[in-house]
C-alpha atoms as a printed R data frame, in Angstrom:
    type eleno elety resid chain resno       x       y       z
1   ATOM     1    CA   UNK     A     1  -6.825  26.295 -11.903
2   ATOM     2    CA   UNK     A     2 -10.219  26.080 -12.713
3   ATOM     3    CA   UNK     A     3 -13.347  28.240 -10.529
4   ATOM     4    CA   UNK     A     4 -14.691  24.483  -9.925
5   ATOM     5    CA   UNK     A     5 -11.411  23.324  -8.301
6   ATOM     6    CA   UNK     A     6 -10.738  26.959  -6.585
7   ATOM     7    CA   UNK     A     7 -14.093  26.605  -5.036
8   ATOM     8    CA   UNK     A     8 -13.440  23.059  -3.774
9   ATOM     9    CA   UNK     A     9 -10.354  24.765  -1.795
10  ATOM    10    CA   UNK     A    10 -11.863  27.445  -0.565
11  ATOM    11    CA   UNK     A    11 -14.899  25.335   1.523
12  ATOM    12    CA   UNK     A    12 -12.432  23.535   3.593
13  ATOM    13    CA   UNK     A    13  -9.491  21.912   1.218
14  ATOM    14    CA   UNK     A    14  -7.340  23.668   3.919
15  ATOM    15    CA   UNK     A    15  -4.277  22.969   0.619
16  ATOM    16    CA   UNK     A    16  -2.171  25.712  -0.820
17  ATOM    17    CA   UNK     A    17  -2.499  24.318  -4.161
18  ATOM    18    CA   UNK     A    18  -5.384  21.486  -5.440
19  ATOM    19    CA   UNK     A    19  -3.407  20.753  -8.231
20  ATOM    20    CA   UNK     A    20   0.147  19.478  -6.531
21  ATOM    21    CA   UNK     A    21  -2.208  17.845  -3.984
22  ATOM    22    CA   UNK     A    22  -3.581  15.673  -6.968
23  ATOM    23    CA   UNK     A    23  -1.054  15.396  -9.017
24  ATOM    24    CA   UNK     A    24   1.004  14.343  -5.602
25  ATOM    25    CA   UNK     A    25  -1.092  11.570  -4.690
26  ATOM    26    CA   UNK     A    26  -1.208   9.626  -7.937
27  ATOM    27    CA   UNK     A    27   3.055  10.231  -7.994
28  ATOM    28    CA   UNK     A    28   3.120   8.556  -4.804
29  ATOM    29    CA   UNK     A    29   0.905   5.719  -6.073
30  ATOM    30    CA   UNK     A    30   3.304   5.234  -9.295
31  ATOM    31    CA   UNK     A    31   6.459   5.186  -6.945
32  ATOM    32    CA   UNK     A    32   4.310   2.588  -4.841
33  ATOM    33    CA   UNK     A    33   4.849   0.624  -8.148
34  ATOM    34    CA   UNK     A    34   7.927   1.420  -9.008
35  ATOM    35    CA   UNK     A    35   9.445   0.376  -5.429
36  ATOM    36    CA   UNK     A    36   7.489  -2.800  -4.616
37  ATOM    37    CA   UNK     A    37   7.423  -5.072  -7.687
38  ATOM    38    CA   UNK     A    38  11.823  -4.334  -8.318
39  ATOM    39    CA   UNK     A    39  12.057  -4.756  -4.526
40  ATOM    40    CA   UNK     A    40  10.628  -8.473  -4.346
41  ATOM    41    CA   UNK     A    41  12.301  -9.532  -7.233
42  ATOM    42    CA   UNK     A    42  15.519  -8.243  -5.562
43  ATOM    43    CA   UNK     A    43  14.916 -10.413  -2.536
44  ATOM    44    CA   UNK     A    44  14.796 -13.264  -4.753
45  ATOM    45    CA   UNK     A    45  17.790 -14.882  -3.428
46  ATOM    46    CA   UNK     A    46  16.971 -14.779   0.139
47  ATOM    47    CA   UNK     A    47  13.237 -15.408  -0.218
48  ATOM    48    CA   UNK     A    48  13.901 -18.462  -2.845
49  ATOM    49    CA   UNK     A    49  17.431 -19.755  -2.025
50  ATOM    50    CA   UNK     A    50  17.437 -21.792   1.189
51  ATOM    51    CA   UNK     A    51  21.217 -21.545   1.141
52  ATOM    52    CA   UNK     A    52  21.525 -18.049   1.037
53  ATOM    53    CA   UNK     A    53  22.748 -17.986   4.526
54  ATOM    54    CA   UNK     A    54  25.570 -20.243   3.919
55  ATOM    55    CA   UNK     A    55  26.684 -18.694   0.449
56  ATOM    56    CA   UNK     A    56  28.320 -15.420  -0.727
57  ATOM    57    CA   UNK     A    57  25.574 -13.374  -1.036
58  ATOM    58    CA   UNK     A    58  24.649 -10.553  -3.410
59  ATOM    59    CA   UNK     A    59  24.032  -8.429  -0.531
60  ATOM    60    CA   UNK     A    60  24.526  -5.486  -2.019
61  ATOM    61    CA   UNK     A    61  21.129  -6.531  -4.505
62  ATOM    62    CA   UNK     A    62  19.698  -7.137  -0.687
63  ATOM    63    CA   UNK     A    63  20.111  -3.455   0.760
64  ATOM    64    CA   UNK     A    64  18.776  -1.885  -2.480
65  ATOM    65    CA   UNK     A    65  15.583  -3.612  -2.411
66  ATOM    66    CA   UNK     A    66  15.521  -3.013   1.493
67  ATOM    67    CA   UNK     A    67  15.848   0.856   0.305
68  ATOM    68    CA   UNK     A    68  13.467   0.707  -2.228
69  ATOM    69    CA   UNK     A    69  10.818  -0.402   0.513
70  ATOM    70    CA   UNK     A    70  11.847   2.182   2.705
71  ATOM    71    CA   UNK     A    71  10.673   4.379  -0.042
72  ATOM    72    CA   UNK     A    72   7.577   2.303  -0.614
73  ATOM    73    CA   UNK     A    73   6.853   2.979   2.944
74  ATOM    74    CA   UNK     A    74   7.147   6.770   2.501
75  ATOM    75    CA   UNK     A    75   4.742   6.635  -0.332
76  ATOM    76    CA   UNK     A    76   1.968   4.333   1.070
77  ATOM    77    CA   UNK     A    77   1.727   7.326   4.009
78  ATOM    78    CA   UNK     A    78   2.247  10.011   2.039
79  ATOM    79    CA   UNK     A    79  -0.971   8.713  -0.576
80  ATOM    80    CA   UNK     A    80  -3.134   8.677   3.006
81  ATOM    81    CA   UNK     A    81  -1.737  12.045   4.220
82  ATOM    82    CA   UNK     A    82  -2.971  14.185   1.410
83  ATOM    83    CA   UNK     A    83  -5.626  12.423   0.713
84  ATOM    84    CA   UNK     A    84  -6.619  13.060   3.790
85  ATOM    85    CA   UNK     A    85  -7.550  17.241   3.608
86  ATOM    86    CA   UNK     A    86  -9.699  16.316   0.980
87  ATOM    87    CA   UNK     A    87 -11.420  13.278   2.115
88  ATOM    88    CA   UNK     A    88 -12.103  14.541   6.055
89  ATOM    89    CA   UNK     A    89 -14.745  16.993   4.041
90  ATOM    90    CA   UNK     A    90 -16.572  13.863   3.338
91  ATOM    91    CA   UNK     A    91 -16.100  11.765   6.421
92  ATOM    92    CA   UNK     A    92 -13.886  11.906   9.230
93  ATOM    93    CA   UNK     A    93 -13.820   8.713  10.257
94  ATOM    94    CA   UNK     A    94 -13.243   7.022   6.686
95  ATOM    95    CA   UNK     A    95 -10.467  10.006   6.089
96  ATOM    96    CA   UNK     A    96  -8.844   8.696   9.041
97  ATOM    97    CA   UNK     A    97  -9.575   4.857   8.706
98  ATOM    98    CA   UNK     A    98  -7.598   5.116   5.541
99  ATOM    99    CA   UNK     A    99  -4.409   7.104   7.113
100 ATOM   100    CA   UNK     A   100  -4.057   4.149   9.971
101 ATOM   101    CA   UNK     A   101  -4.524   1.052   7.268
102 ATOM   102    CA   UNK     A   102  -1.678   2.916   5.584
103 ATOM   103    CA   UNK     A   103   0.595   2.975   8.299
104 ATOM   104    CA   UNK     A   104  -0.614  -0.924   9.474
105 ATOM   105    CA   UNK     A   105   0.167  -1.979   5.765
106 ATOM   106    CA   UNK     A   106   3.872  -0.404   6.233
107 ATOM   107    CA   UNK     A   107   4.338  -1.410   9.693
108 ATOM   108    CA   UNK     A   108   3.921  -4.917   7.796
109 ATOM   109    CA   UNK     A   109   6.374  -4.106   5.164
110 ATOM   110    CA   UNK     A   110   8.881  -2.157   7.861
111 ATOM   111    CA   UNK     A   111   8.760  -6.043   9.912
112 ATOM   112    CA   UNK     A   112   9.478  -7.936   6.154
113 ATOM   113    CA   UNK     A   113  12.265  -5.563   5.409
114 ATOM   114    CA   UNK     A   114  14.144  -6.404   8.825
115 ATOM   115    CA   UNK     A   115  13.585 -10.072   8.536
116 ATOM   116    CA   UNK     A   116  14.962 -10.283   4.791
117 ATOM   117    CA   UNK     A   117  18.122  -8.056   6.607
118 ATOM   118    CA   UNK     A   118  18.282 -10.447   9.095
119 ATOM   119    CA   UNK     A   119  18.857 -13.291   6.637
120 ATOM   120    CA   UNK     A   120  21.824 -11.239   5.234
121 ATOM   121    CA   UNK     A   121  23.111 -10.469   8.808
122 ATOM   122    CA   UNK     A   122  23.420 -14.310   9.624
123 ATOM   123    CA   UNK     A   123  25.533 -14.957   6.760
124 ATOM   124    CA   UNK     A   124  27.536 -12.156   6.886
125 ATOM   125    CA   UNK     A   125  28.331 -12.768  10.583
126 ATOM   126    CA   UNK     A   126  27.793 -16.611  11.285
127 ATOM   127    CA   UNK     A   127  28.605 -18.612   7.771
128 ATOM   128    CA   UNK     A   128  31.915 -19.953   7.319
129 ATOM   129    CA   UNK     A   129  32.888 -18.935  11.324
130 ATOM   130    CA   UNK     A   130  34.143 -22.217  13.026
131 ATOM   131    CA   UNK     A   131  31.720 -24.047  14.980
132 ATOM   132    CA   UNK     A   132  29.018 -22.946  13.142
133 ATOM   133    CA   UNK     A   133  26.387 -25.347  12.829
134 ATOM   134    CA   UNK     A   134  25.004 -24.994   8.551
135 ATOM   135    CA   UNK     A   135  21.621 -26.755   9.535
136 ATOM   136    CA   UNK     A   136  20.876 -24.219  11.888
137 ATOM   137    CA   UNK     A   137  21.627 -21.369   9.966
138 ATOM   138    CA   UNK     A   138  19.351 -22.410   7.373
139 ATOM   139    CA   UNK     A   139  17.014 -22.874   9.665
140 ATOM   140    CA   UNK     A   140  17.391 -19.797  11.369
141 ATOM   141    CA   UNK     A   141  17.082 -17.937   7.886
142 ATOM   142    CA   UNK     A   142  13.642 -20.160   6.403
143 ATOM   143    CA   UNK     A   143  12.610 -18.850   9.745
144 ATOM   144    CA   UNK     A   144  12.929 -15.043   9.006
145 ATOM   145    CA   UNK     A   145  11.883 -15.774   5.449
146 ATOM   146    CA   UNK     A   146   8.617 -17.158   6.668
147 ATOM   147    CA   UNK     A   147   8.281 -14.230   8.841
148 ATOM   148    CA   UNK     A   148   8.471 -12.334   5.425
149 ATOM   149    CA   UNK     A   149   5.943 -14.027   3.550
150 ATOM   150    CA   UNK     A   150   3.500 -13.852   6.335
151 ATOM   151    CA   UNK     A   151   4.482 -10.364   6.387
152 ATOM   152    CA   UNK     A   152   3.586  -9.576   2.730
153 ATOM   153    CA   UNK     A   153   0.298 -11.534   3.156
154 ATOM   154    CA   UNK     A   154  -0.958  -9.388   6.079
155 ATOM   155    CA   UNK     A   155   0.343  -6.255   4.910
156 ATOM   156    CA   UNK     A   156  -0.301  -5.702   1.126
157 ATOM   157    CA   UNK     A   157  -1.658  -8.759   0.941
158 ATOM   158    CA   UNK     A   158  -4.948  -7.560   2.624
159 ATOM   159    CA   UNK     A   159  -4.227  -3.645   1.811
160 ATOM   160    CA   UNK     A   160  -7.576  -4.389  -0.237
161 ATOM   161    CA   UNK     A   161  -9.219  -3.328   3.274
162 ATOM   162    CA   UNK     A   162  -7.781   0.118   3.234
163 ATOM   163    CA   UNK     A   163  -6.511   0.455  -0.879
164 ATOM   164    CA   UNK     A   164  -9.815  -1.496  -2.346
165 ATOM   165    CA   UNK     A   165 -13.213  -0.451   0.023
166 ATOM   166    CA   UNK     A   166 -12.230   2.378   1.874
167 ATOM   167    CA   UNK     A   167 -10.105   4.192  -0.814
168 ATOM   168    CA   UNK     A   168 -13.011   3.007  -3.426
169 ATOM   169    CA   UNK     A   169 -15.797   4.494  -1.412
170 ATOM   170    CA   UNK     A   170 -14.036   7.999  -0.479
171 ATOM   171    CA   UNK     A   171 -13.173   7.926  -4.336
172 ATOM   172    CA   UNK     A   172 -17.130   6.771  -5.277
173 ATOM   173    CA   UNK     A   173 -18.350   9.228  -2.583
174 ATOM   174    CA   UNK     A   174 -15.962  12.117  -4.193
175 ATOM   175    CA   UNK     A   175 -16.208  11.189  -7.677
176 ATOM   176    CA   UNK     A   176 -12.166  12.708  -7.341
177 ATOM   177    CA   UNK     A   177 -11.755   9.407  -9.419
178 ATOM   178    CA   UNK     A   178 -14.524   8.508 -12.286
179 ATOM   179    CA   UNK     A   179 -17.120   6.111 -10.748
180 ATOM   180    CA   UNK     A   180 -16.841   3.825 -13.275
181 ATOM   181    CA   UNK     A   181 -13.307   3.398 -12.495
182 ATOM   182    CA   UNK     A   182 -13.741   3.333  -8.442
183 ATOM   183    CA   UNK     A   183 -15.666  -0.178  -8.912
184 ATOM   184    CA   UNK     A   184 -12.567  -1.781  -9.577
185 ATOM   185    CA   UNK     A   185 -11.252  -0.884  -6.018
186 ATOM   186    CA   UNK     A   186 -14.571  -1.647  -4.707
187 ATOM   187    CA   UNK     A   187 -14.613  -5.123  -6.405
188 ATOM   188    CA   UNK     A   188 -11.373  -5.413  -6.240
189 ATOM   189    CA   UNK     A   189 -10.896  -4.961  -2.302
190 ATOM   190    CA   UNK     A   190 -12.879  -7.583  -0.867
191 ATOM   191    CA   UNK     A   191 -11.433 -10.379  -4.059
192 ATOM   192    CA   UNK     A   192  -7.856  -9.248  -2.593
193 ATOM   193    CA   UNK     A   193  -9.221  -9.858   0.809
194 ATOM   194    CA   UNK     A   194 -10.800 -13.074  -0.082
195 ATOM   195    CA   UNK     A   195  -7.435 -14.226  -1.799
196 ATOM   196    CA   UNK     A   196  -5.895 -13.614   1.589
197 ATOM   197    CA   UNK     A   197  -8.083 -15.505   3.775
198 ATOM   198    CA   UNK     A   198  -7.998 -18.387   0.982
199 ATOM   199    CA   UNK     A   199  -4.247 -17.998   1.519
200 ATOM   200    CA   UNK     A   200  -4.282 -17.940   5.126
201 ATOM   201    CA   UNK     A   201  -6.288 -21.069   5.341
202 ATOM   202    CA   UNK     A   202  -4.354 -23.217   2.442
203 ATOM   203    CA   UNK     A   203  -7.165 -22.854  -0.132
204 ATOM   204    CA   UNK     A   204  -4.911 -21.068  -2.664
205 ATOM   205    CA   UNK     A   205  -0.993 -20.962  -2.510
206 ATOM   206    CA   UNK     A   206   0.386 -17.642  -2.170
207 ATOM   207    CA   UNK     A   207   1.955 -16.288  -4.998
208 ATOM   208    CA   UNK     A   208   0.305 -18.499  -7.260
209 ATOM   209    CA   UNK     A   209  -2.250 -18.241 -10.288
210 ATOM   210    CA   UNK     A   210  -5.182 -18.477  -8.154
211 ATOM   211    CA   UNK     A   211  -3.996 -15.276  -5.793
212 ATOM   212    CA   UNK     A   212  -2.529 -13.336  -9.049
213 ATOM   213    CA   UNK     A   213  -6.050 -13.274 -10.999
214 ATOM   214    CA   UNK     A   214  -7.833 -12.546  -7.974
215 ATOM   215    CA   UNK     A   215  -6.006  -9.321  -6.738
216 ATOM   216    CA   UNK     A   216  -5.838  -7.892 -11.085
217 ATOM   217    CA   UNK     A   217  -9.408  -5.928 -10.274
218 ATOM   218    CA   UNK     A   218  -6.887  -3.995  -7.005
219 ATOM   219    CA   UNK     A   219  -3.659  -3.843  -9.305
220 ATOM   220    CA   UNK     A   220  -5.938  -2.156 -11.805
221 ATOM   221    CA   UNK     A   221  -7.347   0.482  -9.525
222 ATOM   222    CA   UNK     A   222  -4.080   1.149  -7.993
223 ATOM   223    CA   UNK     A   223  -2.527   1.880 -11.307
224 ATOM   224    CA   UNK     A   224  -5.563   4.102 -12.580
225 ATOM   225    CA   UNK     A   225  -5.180   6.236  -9.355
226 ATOM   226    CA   UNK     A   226  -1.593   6.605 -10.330
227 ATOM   227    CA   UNK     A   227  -2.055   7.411 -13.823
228 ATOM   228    CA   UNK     A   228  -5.291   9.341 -13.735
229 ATOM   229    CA   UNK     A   229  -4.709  11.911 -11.144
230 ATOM   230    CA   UNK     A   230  -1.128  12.716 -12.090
231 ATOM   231    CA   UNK     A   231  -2.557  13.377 -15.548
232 ATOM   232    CA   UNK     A   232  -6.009  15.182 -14.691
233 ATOM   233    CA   UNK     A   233  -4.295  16.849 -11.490
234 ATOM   234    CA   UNK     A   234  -6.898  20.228 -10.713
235 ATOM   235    CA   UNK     A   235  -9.378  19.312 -13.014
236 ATOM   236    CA   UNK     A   236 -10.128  16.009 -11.233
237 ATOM   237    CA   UNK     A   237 -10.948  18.181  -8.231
238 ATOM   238    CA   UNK     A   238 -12.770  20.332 -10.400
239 ATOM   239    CA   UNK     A   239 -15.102  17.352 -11.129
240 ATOM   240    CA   UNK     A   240 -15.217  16.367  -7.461
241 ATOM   241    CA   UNK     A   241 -18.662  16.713  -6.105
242 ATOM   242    CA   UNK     A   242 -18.972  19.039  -2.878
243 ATOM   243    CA   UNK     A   243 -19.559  17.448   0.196
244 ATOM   244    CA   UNK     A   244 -23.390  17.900   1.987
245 ATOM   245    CA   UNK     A   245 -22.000  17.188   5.392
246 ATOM   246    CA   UNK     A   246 -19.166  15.406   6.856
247 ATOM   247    CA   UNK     A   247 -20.510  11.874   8.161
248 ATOM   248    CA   UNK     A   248 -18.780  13.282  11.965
249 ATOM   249    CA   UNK     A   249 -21.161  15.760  12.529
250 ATOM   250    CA   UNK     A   250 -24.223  14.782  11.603
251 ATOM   251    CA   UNK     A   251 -25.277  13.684  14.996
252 ATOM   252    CA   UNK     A   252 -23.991  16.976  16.235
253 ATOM   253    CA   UNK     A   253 -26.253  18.542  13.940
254 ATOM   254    CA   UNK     A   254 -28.705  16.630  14.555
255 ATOM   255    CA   UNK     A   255 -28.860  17.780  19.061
256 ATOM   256    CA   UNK     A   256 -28.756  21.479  17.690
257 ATOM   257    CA   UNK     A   257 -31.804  20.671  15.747
């Protein structure tokens, strides 16, 4: 480890060792990757086959991707958690801002991963049984899959709030992350944002071209998190610029003045 990076930890990076603590957060940003994009695509067939419900189901396809959110979840906290001894030196308030978007953006994904198991529930349970009324099933199920959708729009859909400014301007503020990369979360964050309201409000149809080029600034600064910090590790905190004075106690300074 560098003397740079040693003295970051020794004013206040309370962290046994800077470089797993970088190197950790851009792993958990790859699995981020690596556990959301399979895990839609392997809720295809409840999320784009009305008649799901009624069929025999690759359920099996079902549970993984409901696993591989579980994991997704995991990682999306664990990014704000050790982020979080590093970025409380600059501001308290941001440092924790981020750590509760986190855990709203999973709480989203937690709610999508029961509905999509609630689909497979229904047909494992209901389908086929006599007396079983097919139109309501299917209605019962579009239900849950709606539920889903508005899930994924609320949760990562406006994760640009948490992922885009705040993450941008701790990472700016830092300079743990090159500036020049940073602008592409803090671009990036308020276009995903934007994409959502225009989604919300039936401007632009989710999932479609119009979302997909707006949200490549976010997907781009996700990834070079990811990339950059499991390859730099130490030396990005080396190149981290020491803090003047948290944001939380300035006013405090400020009376003892």
């Amino acid at each position: 480890m560098t003397t740079a990076a040693r003295t970051i930890v020794t004013k206040g990076f309370d962290m046994s060792s800077a470089d797993s603590a970088a190197r950790w957060t851009g792993i958990l940003y790859i699995i981020t990757f690596i556990t959301s994009i399979p895990a839609l695509l392997l809720f295809g067939p409840v999320l784009n086959d009305a008649d799901y419900v009624l069929s025999g189901g690759a359920d099996n396809r079902i549970f993984l991707g409901a696993f591989l959110e579980l994991i997704l979840i995991i990682a999306n906290i664990g990014t704000a958690l050790v982020l979080y001894a590093f970025f409380k030196r600059y501001s308290d308030r941001m440092a924790l801002s981020y750590v509760a978007a986190r855990i709203m953006e999973s709480v989203f994904i937690g709610v999508g991963i029961l509905a999509v198991l609630s689909v497979v529930t229904l047909r494992q349970d209901f389908a086929g049984t006599t007396g079983t009324d097919s139109a309501t099933l299917i209605a019962l199920a579009d239900g849950l899959v709606a539920v889903k959708d508005w899930t994924f729009l609320f949760g990562p859909g406006f994760c640009g709030i948490g992922n885009g400014i705040m993450l941008g301007y701790m990472m700016y503020r830092s300079r743990l992350m090159p500036r020049s990369l940073t602008w592409f979360g803090l671009v990036g964050g308020p276009l995903m944002v934007t994409a959502g309201v225009a989604v919300l409000f039936g401007v632009l149809d989710q999932g479609g071209a119009g979302q997909f080029i707006m949200t490549i600034p976010e997907i781009i600064w996700e990834a070079s998190i990811g990339i950059y910090l499991t390859v730099k590790g130490a030396s990005a905190l080396a190149k981290a610029s020491e803090p003047t004075q948290p944001e939380s106690s300035a006013p405090l300074a400020a009376q003892a003045a």
